[in-house]
N, C-alpha and C positions, 0 to 999 in steps of 0.2 A: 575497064576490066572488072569481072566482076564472081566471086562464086558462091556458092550453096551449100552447106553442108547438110547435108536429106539423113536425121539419126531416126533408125528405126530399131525397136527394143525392140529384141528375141526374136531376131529374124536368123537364122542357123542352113548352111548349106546341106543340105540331108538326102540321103536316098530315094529314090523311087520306090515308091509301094502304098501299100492303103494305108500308112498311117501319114503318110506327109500329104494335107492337101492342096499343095500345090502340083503332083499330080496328075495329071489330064486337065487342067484347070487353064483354057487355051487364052481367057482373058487376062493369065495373071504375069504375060509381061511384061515387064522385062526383071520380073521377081523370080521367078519359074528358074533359080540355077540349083543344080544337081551336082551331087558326086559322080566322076566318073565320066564329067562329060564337060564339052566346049560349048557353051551357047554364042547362038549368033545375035548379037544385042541388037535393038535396036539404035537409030539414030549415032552409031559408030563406037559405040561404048567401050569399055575396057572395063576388064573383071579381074580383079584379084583376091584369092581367094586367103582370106587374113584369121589370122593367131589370136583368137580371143583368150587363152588359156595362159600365157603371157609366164611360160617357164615356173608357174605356179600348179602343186596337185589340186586335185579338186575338180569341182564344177565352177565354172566363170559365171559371176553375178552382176547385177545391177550397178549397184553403188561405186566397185574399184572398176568396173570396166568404165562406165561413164566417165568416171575421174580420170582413167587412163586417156580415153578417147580426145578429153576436152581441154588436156593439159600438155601430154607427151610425155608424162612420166609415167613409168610401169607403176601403179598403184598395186596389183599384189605382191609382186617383190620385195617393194618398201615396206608393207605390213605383214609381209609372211602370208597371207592366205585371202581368200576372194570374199567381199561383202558382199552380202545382200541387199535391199534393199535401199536406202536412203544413207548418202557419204556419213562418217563420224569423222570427230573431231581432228582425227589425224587426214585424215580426206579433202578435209574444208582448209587444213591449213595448204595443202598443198596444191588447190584450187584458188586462195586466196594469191598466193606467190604466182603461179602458170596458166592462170585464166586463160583459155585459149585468146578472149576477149580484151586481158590486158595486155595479151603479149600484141595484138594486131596493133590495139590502141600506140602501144611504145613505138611502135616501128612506122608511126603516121599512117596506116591503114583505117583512113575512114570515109564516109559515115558506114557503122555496121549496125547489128541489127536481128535480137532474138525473135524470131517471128511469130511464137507463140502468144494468145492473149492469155490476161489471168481474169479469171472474177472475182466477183467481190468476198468471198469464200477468203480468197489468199490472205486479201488484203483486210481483212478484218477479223480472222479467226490465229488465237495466241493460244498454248502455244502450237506452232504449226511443223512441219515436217519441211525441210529444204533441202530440195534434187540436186543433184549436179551440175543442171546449166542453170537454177536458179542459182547457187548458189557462183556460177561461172559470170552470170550477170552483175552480181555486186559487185563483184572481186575487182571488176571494172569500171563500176561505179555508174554501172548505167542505169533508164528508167525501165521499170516493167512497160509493155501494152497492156490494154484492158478492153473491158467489152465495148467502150467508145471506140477504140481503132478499129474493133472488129467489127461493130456494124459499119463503120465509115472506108472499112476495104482495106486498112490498115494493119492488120493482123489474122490469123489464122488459128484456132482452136484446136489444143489437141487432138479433140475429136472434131476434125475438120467438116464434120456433116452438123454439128450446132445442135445434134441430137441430145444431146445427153446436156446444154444449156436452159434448151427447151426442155427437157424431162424434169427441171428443178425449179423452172419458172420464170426464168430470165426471156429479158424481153429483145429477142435475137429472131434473126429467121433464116431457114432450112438450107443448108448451099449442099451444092453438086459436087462429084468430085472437077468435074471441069473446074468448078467457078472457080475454090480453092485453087487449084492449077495456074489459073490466072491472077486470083491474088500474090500468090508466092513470088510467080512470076514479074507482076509488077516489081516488088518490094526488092529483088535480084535489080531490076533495072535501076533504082535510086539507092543501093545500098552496095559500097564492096564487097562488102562479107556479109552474108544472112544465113542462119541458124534455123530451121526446123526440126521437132523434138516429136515424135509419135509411140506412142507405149500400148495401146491396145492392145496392138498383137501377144507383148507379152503377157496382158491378161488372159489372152483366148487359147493362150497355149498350157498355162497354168489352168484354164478350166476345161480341156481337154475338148472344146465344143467345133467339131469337125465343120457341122452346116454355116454356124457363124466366121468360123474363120476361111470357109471358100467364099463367103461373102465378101469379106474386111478383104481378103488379100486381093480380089477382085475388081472391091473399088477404088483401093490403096494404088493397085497399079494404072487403073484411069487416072490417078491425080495424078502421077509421077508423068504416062504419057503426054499428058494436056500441058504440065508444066514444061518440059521437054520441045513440046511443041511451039510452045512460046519464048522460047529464052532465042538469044542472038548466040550461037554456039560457036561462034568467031570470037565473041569476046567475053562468056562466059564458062563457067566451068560447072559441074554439077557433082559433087561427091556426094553418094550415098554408102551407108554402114550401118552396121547395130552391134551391139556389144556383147552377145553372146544367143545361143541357137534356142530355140526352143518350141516357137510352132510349126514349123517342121517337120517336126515326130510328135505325133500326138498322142503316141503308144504311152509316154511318160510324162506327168506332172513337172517333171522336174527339169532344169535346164539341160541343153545336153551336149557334150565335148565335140560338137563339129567347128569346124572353121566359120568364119561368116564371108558373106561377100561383102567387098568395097567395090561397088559400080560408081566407073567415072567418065562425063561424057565431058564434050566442046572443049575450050580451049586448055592446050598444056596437057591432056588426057595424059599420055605415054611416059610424060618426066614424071609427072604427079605419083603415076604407078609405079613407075621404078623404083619409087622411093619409100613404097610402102609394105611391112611384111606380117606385121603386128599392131596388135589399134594404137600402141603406143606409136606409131610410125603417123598416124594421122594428122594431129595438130603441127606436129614440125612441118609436114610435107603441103599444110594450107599455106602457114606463114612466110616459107620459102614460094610458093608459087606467088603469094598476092607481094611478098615485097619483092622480088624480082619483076614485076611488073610495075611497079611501083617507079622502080627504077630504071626500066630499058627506056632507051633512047626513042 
């Protein structure tokens, strides 16, 4: 048995109309969810539509939603108010203690598994900025991937087209959203618990670029189908979420107070949802589905 967590930045449930381009955008889904409406998901899915504002005013941000996400603690509660960008010290500590990744670990949930590679950027430039699932990696002690796993099929790129590897000069080559689909894939098959981390989208929402993001979200959704397509949905599960809205609405720069979806397909789908209402709901509701598995007869 085995699951996914599919994290996708600034992906926000939003209205219909010309500033949201997903939109008439017939490729985009099983991403294409609306206010106001029921989607028929594909491959049996379940949608809930989740709390990223977490009883805190404001706009929900990067840093305490990810930490919220990857931990199951309300991170702007605990701080009084939503970070932006990259966790601070009070963040890290409460990612070091709730690591989604330590808690699987304690409870004999393995081999797991952040699917993302790094470059050599990460690993050689000080001092550097550390995210929330990096910083969710340590906390458990595990090793980063690097450009060796990813050409060898072993890991998957942020930017899962190897564009933007190639655009700096690395010696990588070009994948499809399929191929990625099938790597993820694989790594699902030898792994209990695997991790994907995608943030684009929240760039393209912050640069308010309509053409580019009916692209991204286009081929974003060919990855998700291709992966979908290849998992065993008998014995695996597929969570996907992001931590607060924002390309979406493209009217505004700024993040914006909608719900997000948490798409959940194959196995456990129904308990999994019940149990989720807010992103803080996410990390407890992996760790109770993979250790109950862990342990049925």
């Amino acid at each position: 048995m085995s699951l996914i967590l599919f994290f996708i930045d600034g992906l926000g449930i939003g209205r219909r109309g010309a500033q949201n381009p997903l939109d008439g955008l017939d490729e985009a889904e099983p991403l294409a969810i609306f206010q106001d409406e029921e989607p028929r998901l594909i491959y049996d899915g379940v949608l809930v539509r989740t709390d990223a504002s977490l009883g805190v005013e404001g706009r929900p941000q990067s840093a305490s939603g990810q930490t919220t996400i990857l931990t199951g603690i309300n991170a702007p509660a605990r701080l009084g108010y939503h970070k932006q960008g990259f966790p601070n010290e009070a963040m890290r500590e409460i990612i070091r203690e709730h690591s989604i990744f330590l808690q699987l670990k304690r409870a004999g949930i393995e081999p797991i598994v952040f699917a993302n590679a790094y470059s050599r950027l990460f690993f050689e430039t000080r001092p550097r900025w550390v995210s929330a699932t990096t910083a969710a990696v340590e906390a458990a002690g595990m090793s980063f991937r690097d450009l060796e796993d990813l050409r060898a099929g072993r890991a998957v790129f942020q930017d899962y087209t190897n564009r933007m590897l190639i655009e700096r000069g690395e010696d990588v080559s070009p994948r499809t959203p399929d191929e990625a689909g099938e790597i993820l894939a694989g790594l699902a098959r030898t792994h209990q618990f695997t991790l994907y981390e995608y943030f684009i989208t929240d760039k393209i929402g912050h640069a308010q670029d309509f053409e580019r993001a009916r692209t991204v979200l286009r081929d974003l959704a060919r990855f998700i189908r291709t992966l979908l397509s290849r998992l065993d949905l008998q014995q695996t599960t597929l969570l996907l979420t992001s931590d607060h809205g924002n390309i979406e609405d493209l009217s505004l720069r700024n993040h914006t107070l909608n719900q997000v979806p948490t798409l959940i397909w194959g196995a456990g789908r129904d308990r999994i949802a019940a149990r989720i209402r807010s992103l803080a709901d996410i990390t407890p509701a992996i760790v109770e589905a993979l250790t109950r598995r862990a342990t049925a007869p």
